[in-house]
C-alpha positions, -999 to 999 in steps of 0.1 A, spaced: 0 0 0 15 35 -7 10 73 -19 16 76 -55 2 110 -58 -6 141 -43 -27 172 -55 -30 202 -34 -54 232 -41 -62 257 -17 -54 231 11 -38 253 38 -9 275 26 -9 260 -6 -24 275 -37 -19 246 -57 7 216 -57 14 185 -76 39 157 -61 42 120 -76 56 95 -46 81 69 -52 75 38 -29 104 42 -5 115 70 18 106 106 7 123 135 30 105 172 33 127 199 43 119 236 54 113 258 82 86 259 105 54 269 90 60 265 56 37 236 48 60 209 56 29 191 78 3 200 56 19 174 32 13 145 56 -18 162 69 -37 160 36 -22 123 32 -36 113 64 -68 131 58 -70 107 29 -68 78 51 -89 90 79 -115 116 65 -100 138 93 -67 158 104 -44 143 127 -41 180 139 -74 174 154 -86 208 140 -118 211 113 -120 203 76 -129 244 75 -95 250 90 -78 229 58 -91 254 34 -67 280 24 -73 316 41 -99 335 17 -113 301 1 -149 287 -2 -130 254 -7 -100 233 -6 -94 201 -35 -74 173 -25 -68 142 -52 -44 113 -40 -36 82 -59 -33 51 -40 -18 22 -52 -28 -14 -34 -19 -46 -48 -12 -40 -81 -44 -13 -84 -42 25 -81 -71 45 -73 -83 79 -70 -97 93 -41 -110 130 -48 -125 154 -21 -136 190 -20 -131 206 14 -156 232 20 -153 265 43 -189 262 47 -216 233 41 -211 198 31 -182 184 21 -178 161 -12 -158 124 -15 -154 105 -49 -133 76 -50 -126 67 -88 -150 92 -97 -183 82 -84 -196 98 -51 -195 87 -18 -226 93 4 -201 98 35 -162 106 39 -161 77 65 -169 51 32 -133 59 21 -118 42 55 -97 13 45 -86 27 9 -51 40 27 -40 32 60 -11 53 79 7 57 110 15 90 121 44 99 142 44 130 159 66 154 184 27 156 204 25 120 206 42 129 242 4 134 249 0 95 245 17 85 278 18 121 301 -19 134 289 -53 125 304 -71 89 294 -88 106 264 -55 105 243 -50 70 250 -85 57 243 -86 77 209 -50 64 200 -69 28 204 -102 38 190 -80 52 161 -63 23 157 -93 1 157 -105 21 129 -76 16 108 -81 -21 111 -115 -27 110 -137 1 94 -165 -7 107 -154 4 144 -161 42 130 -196 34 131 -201 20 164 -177 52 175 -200 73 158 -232 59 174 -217 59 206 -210 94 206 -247 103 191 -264 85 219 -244 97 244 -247 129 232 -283 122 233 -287 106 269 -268 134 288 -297 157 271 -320 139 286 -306 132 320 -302 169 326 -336 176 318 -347 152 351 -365 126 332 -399 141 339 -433 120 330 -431 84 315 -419 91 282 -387 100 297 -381 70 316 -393 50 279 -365 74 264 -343 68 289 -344 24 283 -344 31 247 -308 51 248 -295 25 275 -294 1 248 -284 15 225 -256 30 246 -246 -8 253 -248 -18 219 -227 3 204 -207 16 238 -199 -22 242 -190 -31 208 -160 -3 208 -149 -15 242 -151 -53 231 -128 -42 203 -108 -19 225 -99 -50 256 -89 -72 220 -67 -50 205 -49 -41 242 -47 -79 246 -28 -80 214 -8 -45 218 11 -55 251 36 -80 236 47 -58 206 51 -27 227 75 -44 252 92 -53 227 92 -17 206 103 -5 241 133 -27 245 144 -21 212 147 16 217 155 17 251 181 -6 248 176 -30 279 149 -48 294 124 -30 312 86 -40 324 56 -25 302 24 -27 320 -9 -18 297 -42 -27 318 -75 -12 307 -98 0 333 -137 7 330 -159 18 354 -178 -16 356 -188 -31 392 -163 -60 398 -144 -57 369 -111 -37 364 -103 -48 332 -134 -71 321 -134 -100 301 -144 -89 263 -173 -115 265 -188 -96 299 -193 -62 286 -224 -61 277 -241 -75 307 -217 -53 326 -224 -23 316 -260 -27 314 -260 -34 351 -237 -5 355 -262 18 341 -290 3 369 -264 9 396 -254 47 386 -286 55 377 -290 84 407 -257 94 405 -264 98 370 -297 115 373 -282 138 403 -253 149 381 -271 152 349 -243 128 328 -236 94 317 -206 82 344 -205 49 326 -191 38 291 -161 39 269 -161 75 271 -148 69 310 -125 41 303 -85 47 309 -58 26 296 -33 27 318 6 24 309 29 16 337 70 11 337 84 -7 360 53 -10 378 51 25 379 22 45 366 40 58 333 20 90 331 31 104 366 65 85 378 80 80 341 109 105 336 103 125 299 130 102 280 110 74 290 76 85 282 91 97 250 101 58 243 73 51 254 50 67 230 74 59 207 65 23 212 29 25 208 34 41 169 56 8 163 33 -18 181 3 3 165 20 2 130 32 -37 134 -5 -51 147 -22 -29 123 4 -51 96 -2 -80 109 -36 -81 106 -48 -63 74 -10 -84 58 -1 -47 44 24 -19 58 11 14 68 20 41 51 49 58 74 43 96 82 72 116 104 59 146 117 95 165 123 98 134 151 137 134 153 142 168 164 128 155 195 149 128 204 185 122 216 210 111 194 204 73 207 170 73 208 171 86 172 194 56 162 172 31 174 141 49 163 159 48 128 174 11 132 133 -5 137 112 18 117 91 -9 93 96 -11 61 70 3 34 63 41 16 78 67 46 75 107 39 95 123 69 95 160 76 125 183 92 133 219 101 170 208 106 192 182 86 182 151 75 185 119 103 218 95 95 209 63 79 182 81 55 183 67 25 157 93 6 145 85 -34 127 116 -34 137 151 -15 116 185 -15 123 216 0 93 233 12 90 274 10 59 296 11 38 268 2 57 258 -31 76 222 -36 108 221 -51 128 187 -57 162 189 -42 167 148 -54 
């Protein structure tokens, strides 16, 4: 699976751009903001229908725009297609893949898959649980499609339910309402956290063993996920449902005292530990820095092993962050498959690019 192409109109500082791929390394160079990102950014927005910024489609159109145009060719086993999309300021936007229309952006998941590394993913191991259970929904995504769904119900209903639970469930209809979004809060709610405890289960060996490898020495990697389920610190993927439907009866004044939901994936934490030690709080930076590290390369090799295809690799301007060691190593395991690395300084040791750009004001020139 790689890029092959790239086209670029009106999608953040660039006016318009045309890049063809080769199926190795490819190495962006240029100051900070430049565009350098906004390469991998509309890549990975071709993967995900979203940034990996986390900011709005609206904020990908170029200042002064009604709309931005992205067109990427992606080449899978022997096939290339073409995935087009119009980015609007305003309103709706539009998807075609080989020219006919998609009825939703999310339709294009599982066309391109990537794995982003970058200098935030810090946020992985010291931030709050949030970053760690949308690193795993994100990853579930890229695996199995259909995961984007049951996220997107979730959310809906939830969205829904708090509504009504700060309203005070007045009369009979509410408490009808209120059954009605309970099950469907555990049908879809349990469904993400089924495929959440599987893909942990699977995670934990590979990143020990990304860990290691950059670390250099043996060390302990503890991952345990924790939901707010009577009896159950990290439940059994089979228990979930029954569990959290019985966790909804039991919170159910809590809930109706505090207006919220206080059960469901939207509370669950995954929590890292090294050497025993909660990672978030007792970790030292160099080793949360491995540690996130780690999850992009246990991410990136379980994502591999189960669709039997490489990721596309995106480097956000990663090595500027690291030590010279952790570089080496980081540089010594990457996977193999179509890379596109950014920097603002020179380019890592051990980079072997086909294809080099220099980024300025928005315009590509090929330094190969």
């Amino acid at each position: 699976m790689r890029v092959t192409q790239l086209t670029l109109t009106d999608f953040r500082c660039y006016h318009e751009v045309s890049v063809e791929f080769p199926p190795g390394v490819t190495v962006i160079v240029g100051d900070n903001g430049h565009g350098k990102t906004s390469v991998l950014e509309a890549i990975g927005w071709a993967a995900t229908a979203r940034s990996f910024r986390g900011v709005p489609d609206a904020a990908l159109v170029r200042s002064g725009c009604a709309q931005a145009v992205l067109r990427a060719g992606v080449a899978d086993e022997g096939r290339t297609q073409l995935l087009e999309a119009e980015l609007h300021a305003h309103g709706r936007n539009r998807v075609r893949l080989n020219r006919h229309p998609l009825a939703r952006a999310r339709d294009l998941l599982g066309l391109l898959r990537v794995t982003v590394f970058a200098p935030d993913d810090l946020e992985l191991v010291k931030g709050g649980p949030a970053a760690r259970r949308g690193y795993l929904d994100e990853l579930l995504v890229a695996i199995t499609p259909r995961y984007e769904a049951a996220r997107s119900d979730f959310e809906r209903v939830l969205k829904q339910r708090n509504a009504l639970l700060r309203g005070g469930l007045v009369g009979e209809d509410a408490l009808s309402t209120l059954a009605v979004f309970d099950e469907q809060l555990v049908r879809a709610g349990g469904e993400l956290m089924r495929g959440r405890l599987r893909l942990v289960d699977r995670l934990t060996g590979p990143i020990c063993v990304a860990y290691e490898a950059l670390a250099g020495e043996p060390v302990e990697i503890g991952a345990v996920y924790e939901a707010e389920l009577d009896g159950a610190e990290q439940p059994i993927a089979d228990t979930v449902d029954a569990l959290l439907r019985a966790a909804l009866v039991a919170r159910r004044q809590q809930e109706l005292d505090r207006g919220v939901t206080l059960v469901g994936p939207h509370r669950d934490e995954w929590r890292l530990r090294v050497d025993g030690l909660d990672a978030r709080t007792h970790a030292s930076q160099g080793e949360q820095r491995t540690l996130a590290l780690a999850l992009r390369l246990a991410g990136h090799r379980v994502c591999a092993e189960m669709v039997g295809d490489d990721p596309v690799l995106l480097l956000d301007d990663v090595f500027s962050e690291l030590d010279p060691s952790r570089a080496a190593a980081l540089l010594e395991h990457l996977p193999r498959g179509q890379t596109l690395l950014t920097t603002a300084a020179s380019v890592p040791e051990g980079i072997r690019a086909e294809l080099r750009l220099r980024v300025t004001d928005g315009k590509l020139e090929d330094l190969t």
